[in-house]
C-alpha positions in Angstrom: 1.1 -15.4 -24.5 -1.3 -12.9 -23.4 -5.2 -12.7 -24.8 -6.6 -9.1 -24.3 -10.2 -8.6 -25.8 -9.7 -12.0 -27.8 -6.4 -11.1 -29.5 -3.3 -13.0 -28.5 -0.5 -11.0 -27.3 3.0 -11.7 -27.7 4.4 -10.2 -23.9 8.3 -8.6 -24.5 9.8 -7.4 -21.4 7.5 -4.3 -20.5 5.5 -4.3 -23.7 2.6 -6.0 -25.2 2.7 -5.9 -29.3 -0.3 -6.5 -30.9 -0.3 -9.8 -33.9 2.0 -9.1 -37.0 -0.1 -6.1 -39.6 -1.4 -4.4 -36.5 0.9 -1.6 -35.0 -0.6 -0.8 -31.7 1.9 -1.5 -28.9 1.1 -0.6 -25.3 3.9 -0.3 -22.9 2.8 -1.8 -19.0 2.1 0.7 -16.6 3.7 -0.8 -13.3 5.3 -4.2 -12.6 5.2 -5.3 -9.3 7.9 -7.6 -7.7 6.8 -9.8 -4.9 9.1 -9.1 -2.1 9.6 -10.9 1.6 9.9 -8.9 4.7 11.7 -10.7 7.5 12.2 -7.9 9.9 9.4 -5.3 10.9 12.0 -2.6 10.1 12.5 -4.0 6.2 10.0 -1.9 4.9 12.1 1.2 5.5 14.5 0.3 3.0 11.2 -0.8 0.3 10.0 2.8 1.3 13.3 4.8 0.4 13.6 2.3 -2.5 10.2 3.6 -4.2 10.4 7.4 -3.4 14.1 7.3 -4.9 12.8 5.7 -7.9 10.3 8.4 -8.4 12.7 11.1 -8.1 12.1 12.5 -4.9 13.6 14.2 -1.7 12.3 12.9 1.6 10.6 16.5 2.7 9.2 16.7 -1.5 7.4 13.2 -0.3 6.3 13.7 3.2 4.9 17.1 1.9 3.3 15.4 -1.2 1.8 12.3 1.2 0.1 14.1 4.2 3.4 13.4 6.7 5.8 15.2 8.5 9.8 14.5 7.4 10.8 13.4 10.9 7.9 10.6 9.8 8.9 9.6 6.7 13.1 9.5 8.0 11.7 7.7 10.7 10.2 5.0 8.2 13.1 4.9 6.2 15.4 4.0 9.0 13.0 1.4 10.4 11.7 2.8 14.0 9.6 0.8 16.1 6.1 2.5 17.4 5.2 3.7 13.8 1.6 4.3 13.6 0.1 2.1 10.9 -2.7 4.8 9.5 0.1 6.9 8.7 2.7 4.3 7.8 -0.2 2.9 4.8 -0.3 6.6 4.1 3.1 6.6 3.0 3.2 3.3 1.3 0.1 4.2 -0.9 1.6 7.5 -1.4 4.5 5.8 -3.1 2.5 2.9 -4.7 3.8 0.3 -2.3 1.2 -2.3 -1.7 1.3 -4.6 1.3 0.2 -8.5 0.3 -0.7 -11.2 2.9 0.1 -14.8 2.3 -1.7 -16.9 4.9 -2.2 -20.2 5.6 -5.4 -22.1 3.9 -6.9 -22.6 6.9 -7.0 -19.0 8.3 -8.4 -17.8 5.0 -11.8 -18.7 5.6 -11.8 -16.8 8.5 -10.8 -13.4 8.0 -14.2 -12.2 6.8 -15.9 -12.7 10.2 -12.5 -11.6 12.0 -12.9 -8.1 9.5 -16.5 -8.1 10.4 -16.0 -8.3 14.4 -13.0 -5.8 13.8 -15.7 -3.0 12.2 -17.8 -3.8 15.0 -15.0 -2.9 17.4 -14.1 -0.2 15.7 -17.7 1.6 15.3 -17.9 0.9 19.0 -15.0 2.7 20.4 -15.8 5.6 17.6 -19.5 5.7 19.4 -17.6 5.6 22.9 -15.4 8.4 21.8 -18.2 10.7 20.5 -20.4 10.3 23.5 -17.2 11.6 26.0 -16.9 14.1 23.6 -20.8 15.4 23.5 -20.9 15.1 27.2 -17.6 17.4 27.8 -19.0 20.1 25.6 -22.6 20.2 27.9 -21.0 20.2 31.3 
């Protein structure tokens, strides 16, 4: 049973139906299946799983996402030395969602390990910038 907006729901498969005398039925956008990795290279087959089940050719995708093909193929067949910025870029592109279980004891500490990772970040971003600004004046 489902309450949405104080109504209970009766859930049927991929469909909420409203009570008996009300005809409203609202089919559920996406269902997501919780799925284990055990290999880095798994997610290839997730990744050709989802843009087969939307229809599409791996050039229509890599086009359609921001990627090249040799990319995408290289995703699908589970290479080693994929760049993660582009590798999220493709999972998001074909509604993949990556979920982190972690111990109780870690959890805690991933906002200050997030914070010190921004920090890290902004600094090598300022390093960058400043090489760059003093190539273009010398």
């Amino acid at each position: 049973m489902i309450v949405f907006r104080g109504l209970n729901l009766c859930n049927q498969g991929d469909f909420l139906i409203f009570p008996p005398g009300d005809t409203k039925v609202f089919a559920i956008k996406e269902i997501f299946v919780p799925v284990t990795l055990t290999e880095p290279g798994d997610i290839g087959a997730f990744v050709r799983a989802a843009r087969k089940a939307q229809g599409l050719r791996q050039d229509d995708a890599a086009g359609a996402i921001g990627v090249s093909e040799n990319f995408m193929v290289r995703v699908e067949n589970g290479a080693e030395g994929i760049q993660w910025g582009k590798l999220f870029q493709v999972l998001e592109g074909l509604g993949l969602r990556v979920v982190v279980d972690m111990p109780e004891a870690a959890a805690p500490l991933v906002a200050a390990e997030l914070a010190k990772l921004r920090q890290r970040q902004a600094r090598s971003r300022n390093r960058r910038a400043a090489v760059k600004g003093g190539d273009q004046h010398g």
